[in-house]
C-alpha positions in Angstrom: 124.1 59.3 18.7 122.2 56.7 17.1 118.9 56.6 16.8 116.9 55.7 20.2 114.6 53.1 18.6 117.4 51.1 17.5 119.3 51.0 20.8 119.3 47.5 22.6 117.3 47.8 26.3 120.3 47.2 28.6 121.9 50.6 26.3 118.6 52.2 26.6 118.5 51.9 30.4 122.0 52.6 31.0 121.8 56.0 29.3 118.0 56.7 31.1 119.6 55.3 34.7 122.7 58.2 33.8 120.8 61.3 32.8 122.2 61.3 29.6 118.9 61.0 28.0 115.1 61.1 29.7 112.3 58.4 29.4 110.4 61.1 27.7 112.8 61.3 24.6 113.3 56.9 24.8 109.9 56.8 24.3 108.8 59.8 21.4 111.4 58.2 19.6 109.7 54.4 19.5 106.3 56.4 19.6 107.2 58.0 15.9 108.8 54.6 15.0 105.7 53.0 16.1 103.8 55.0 13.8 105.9 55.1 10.7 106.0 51.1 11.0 103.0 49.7 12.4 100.5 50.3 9.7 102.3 48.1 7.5 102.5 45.2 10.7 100.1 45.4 12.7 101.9 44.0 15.6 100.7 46.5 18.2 96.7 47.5 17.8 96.1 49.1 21.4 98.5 52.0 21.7 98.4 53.4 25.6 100.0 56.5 24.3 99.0 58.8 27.0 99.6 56.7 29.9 102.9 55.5 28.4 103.8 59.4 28.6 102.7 60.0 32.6 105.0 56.9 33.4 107.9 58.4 31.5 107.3 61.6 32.9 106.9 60.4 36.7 110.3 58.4 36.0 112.1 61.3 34.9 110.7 63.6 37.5 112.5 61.1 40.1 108.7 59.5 41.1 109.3 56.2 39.0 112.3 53.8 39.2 114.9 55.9 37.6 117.5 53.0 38.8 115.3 50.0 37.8 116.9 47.2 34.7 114.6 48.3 32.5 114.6 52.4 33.6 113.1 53.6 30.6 112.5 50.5 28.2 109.7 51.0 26.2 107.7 47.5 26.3 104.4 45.9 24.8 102.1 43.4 27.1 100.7 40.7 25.1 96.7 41.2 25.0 96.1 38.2 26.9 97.7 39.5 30.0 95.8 42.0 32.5 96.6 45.3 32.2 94.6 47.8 34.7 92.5 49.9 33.3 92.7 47.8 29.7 90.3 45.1 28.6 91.9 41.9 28.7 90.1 40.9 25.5 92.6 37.6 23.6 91.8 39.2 20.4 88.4 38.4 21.1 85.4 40.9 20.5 83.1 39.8 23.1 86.2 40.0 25.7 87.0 43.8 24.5 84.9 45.6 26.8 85.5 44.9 30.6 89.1 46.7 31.8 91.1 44.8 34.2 90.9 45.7 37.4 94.9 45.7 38.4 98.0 44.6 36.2 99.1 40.6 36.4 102.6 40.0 38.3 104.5 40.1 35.3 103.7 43.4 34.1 104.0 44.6 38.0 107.5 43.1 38.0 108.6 44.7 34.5 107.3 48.1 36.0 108.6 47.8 39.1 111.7 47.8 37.2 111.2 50.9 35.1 109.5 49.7 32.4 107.2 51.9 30.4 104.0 49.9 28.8 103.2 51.5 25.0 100.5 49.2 23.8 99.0 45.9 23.5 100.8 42.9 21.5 98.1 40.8 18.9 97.7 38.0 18.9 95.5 34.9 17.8 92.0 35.1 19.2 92.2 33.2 22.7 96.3 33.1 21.4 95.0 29.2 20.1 96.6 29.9 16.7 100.2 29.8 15.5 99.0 32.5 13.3 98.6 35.9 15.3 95.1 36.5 13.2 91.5 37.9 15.1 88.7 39.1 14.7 88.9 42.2 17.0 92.3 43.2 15.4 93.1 41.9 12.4 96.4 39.9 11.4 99.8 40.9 12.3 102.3 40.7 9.1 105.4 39.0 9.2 107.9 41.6 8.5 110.6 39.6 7.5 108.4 37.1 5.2 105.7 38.8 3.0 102.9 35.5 2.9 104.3 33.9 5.6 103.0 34.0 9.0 105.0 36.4 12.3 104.3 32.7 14.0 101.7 32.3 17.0 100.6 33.3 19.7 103.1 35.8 20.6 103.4 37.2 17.2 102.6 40.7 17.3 105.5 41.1 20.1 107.8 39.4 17.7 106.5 41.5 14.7 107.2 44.8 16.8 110.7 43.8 18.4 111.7 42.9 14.5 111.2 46.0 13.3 112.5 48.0 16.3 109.4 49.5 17.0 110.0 48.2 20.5 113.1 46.9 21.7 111.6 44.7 24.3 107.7 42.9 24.3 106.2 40.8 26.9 104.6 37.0 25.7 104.0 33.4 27.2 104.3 29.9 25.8 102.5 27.1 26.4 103.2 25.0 22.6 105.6 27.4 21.1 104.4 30.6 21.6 107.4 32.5 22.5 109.3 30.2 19.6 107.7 29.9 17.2 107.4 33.9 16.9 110.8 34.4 17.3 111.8 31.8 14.7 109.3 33.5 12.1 110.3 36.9 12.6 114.2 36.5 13.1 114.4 37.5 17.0 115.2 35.9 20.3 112.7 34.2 23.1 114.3 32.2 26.3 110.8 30.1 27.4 112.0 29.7 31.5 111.8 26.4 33.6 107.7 25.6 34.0 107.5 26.8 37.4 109.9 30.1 37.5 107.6 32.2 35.8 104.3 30.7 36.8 101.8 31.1 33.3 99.1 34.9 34.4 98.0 35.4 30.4 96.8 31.3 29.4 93.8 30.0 31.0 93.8 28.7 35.0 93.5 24.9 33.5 95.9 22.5 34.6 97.1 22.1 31.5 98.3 25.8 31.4 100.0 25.5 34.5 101.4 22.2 33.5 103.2 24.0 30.0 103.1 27.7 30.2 105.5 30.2 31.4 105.9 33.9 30.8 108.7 35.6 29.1 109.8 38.5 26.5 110.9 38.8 23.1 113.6 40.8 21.4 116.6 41.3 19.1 119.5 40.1 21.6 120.5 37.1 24.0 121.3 40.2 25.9 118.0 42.3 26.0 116.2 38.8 26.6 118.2 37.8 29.8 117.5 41.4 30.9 113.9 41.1 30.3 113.4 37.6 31.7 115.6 38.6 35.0 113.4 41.8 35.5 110.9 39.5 35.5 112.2 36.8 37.6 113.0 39.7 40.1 109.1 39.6 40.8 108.3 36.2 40.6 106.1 34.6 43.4 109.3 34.0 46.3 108.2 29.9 46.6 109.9 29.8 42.9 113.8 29.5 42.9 116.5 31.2 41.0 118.4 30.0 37.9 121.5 28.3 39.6 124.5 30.2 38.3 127.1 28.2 35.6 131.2 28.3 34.7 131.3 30.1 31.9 133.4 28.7 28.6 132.5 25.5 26.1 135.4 23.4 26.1 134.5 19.5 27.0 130.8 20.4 27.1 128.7 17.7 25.0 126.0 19.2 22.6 123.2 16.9 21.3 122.1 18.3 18.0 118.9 17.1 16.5 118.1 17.4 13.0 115.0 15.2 12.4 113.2 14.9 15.3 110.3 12.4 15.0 110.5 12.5 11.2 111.7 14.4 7.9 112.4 17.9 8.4 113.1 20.6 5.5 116.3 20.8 3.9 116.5 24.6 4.7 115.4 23.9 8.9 118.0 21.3 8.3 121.0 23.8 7.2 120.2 26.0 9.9 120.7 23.3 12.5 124.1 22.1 11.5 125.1 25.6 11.0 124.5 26.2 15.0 126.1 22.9 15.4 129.0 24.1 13.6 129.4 27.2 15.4 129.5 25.2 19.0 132.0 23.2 17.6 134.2 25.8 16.8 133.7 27.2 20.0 135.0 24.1 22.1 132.0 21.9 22.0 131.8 18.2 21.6 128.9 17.8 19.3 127.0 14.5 18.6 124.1 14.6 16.5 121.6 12.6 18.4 117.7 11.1 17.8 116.1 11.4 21.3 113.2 9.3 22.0 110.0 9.8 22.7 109.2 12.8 20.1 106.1 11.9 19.0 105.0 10.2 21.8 105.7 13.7 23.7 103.3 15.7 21.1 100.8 13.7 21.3 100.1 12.9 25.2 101.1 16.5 25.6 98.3 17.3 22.9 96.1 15.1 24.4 96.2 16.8 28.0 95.7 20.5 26.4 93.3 19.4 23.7 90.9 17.1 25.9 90.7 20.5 28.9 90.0 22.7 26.0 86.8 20.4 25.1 85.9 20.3 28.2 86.4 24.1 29.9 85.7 26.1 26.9 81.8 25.5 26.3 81.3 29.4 26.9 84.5 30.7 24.8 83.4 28.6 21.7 80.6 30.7 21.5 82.4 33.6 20.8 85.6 32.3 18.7 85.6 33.2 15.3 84.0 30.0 13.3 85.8 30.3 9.9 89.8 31.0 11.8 89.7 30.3 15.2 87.2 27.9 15.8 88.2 26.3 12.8 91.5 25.9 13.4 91.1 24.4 17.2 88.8 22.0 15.8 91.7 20.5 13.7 94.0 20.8 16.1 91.8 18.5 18.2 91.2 16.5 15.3 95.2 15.5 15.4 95.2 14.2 19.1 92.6 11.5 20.3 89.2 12.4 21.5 89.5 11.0 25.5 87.1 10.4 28.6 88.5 11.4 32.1 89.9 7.7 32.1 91.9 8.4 29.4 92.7 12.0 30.0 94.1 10.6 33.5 95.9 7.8 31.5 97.9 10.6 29.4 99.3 12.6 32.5 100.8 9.4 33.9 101.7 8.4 30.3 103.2 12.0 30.5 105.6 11.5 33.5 106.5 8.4 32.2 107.8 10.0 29.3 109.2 13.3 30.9 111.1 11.1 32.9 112.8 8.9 29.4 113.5 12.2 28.0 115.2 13.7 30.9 117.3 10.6 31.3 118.6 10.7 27.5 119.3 14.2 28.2 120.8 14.0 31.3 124.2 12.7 29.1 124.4 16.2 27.5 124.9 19.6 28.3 122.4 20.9 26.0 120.0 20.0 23.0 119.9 21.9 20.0 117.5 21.3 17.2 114.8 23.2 15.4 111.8 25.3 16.2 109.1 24.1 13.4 110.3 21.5 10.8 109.3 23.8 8.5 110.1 27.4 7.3 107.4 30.0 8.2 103.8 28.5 6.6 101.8 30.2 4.5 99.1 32.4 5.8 95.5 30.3 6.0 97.4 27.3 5.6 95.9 26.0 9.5 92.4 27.0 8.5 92.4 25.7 4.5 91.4 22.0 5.2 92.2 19.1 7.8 95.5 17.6 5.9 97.5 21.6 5.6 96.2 22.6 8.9 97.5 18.7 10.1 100.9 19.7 8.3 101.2 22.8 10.3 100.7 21.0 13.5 103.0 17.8 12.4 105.6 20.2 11.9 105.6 21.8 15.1 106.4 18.6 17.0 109.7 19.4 18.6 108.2 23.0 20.0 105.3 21.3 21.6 107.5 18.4 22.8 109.8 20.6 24.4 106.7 22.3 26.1 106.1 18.8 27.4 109.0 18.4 29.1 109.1 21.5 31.0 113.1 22.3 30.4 114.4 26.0 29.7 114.7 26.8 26.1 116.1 29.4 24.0 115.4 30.0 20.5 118.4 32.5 18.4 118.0 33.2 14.8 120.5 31.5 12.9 120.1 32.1 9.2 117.6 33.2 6.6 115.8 30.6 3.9 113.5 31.4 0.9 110.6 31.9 2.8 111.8 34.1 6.2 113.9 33.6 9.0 114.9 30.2 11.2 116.0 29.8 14.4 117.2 26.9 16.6 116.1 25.8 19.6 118.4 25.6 22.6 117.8 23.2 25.4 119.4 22.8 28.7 118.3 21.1 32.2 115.9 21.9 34.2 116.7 25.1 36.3 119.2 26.5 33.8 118.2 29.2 32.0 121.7 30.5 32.0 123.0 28.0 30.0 120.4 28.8 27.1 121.9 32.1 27.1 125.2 31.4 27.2 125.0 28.9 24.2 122.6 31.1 22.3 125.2 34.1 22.6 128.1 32.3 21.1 125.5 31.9 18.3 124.7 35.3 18.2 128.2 36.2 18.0 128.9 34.2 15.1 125.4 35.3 13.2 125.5 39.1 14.4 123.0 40.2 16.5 119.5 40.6 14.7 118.9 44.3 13.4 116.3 46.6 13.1 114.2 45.8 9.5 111.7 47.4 7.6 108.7 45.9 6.8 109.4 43.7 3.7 112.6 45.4 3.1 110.1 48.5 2.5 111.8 51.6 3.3 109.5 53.6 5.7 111.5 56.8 6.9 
């Protein structure tokens, strides 16, 4: 048989919900794997070894959900999601020492499905960095991309899926941070409808109920819709289900955008009109397209998030990081413009107006493909060197953050490899319609191959 820690979930599950093998042997495998690998990643920096072992046992002893989707699955919770009986600390140090006192609804909902939680996911100290880098933890390595970044926020879960330490990991996204990570480190992320998977690891503002949703990262289209759906099996019942869709691309019109708001790089470019290729040999009528708004999108969008965090996070400053974190945010805030409540209110109904122009341009296609970041994985530091890099980095993540804006299902699929790490493409359908994300980003998959287990920097570690 091959290897446990390189099976997919859904095979993972199917063999723990037969007998064939038990939850205990599922997870020693991706506990030894864990270890060979994550000294070289850092992707997973709070191991819950012991408890991880009771669950498996209670499961195969017939006291856990034996029958669940994910019977078995050895997952990771990002650390900015509650855990009980684990500090909920955001990679921050002076967050690190209260546990929580139960776990969030979405790691209920994976459990409740038979998932076993392993460890914590890093990530950027209050996950306000595309560059999963604290001071509690340390930095996660891109595995794929020595000197580039694993991507932010949800970069340790990306780090950990890429090198099959886990096959599934929990994370969220509120400007890219499902995405982003998956584009970096060569995996898959589906960021849901803003609603379906109401936002338990970003802060209550209104902002991060406005953008963020919850989610998981992993190697296939497959493994994601069988993480997301476990999940969407315990959502909150006033949320409703992805409407289901006939299957098969024939007549179906694909917007593909290769420069939204402004150059792109030739490499991000390549990868774009390769997916664009591969729906058109599938059946697809595709039209490359330049939606409106882009910029406009970013920027109110950055506006909103930027002018709460000014205001909410007197307390929380005081204990970010000055030279990364604090950094960072302040040039991120730098980017958008400094507003009063007059002006704050100004941008959400600046914002409607332009969800509204977006959703009407897309309403004449089935789906939007385009790219994650304009740019190929940036170099680590490169957000925190000075005010025009750290400007770059934001600039290039325009068409993430606008698709935050806009609240629509997305799905991001690696599609090829440049000089400097992976790149994927982002996937957008209408509101609602997660399924279509998947179905497009499979026929992707096909033609790519589905991503693979690597080694850290193509360093051989068995």
């Amino acid at each position: 048989m091959t290897e446990l820690w390189r099976l997919p979930a859904e095979r993972i599950a199917a063999l723990v919900r037969g007998r064939e093998v038990s939850a205990g042997e599922v997870l020693q495998a991706h506990l030894e794997r864990i270890e060979q690998v994550d000294p070289l990643v850092n992707a997973l920096p709070v191991r819950l070894t012991e408890q991880a072992r009771a669950e498996a046992a209670a499961l195969d002893s017939g006291q856990g959900n034996g029958n669940g989707a994910l019977a078995g699955v050895p997952i990771a919770i990002k650390i900015n999601t509650a855990v009980a009986g684990v500090p909920n600390s955001n990679g921050c140090p002076g967050l690190a020492t209260t546990p929580a006192a139960a776990d969030s609804w979405v790691v209920a909902a994976l459990r409740r499905q038979g998932a076993i939680v392993v460890a914590l996911a890093n990530a950027p100290e209050f996950s306000l960095r595309w560059h999963t880098d604290n001071p509690l933890h340390g930095a996660t390595a891109n595995p794929c991309a020595p000197g580039r970044v694993a991507g932010g926020s949800s970069g340790g879960s990306a780090a950990a899926v890429a090198t099959g330490m886990l096959p599934l990991a929990h994370g969220n996204d509120q400007g890219g941070s499902l995405r982003h990570p998956a584009s970096c480190c060569g995996v898959v992320a589906i960021r849901p409808t803003v609603g379906l998977t109401p936002p338990e690891g970003i802060s209550g503002s209104y902002g991060s109920r406005l953008f963020g949703v919850e989610g998981v990262l992993s190697r296939s289209v497959a493994d994601n819709w069988l993480g997301l759906s476990a999940i969407l099996a315990g959502r909150p019942d006033r949320f409703p289900a992805p409407p289901p869709l006939p299957s098969g691309l024939e007549g179906r019109r694909i917007g593909v955008v290769t420069r939204p708001g402004g150059e792109v790089d030739p490499e991000v470019r390549a990868a774009v009109e390769r997916a664009a290729s591969i729906l058109a040999d599938a059946g697809a009528r595709v039209e490359f397209v330049d939606p409106p708004g882009i910029r406009d999108l970013e920027q109110v969008r950055g506006t909103v998030v930027y002018a709460e965090t000014q205001a909410r996070w007197h307390a929380n400053r005081a204990l970010g990081d000055e030279q990364t974190t604090l950094r960072s945010l302040s040039y991120m805030e730098s980017y958008f413009p400094a507003v009063d409540l007059s002006g704050y209110l100004a941008a959400l109904n600046r914002l409607t107006e332009l969800t509204a122009r977006w959703h009407e341009f897309a309403a004449g296609f089935d789906a939007i493909v385009g790219p994650v970041a304009t740019e190929p994985p940036f170099e680590i530091g490169m957000d925190t060197g000075d005010v025009e890099r750290a400007h770059q980095v934001i600039d290039s993540m325009r068409f993430v953050t606008a698709m935050s804006a806009v609240g629509s299902p997305v799905a991001v699929v690696p599609v090829s490899t440049g000089s400097s790490g992976p790149l994927g493409v982002q996937i957008v359908a209408p509101p609602w319609h997660e399924r279509r994300c998947v179905e497009l980003a499979g026929l992707i998959e096909a033609a790519v191959g589905v991503s693979e287990p690597v080694d850290p920097a193509g360093i051989g570690v068995r």
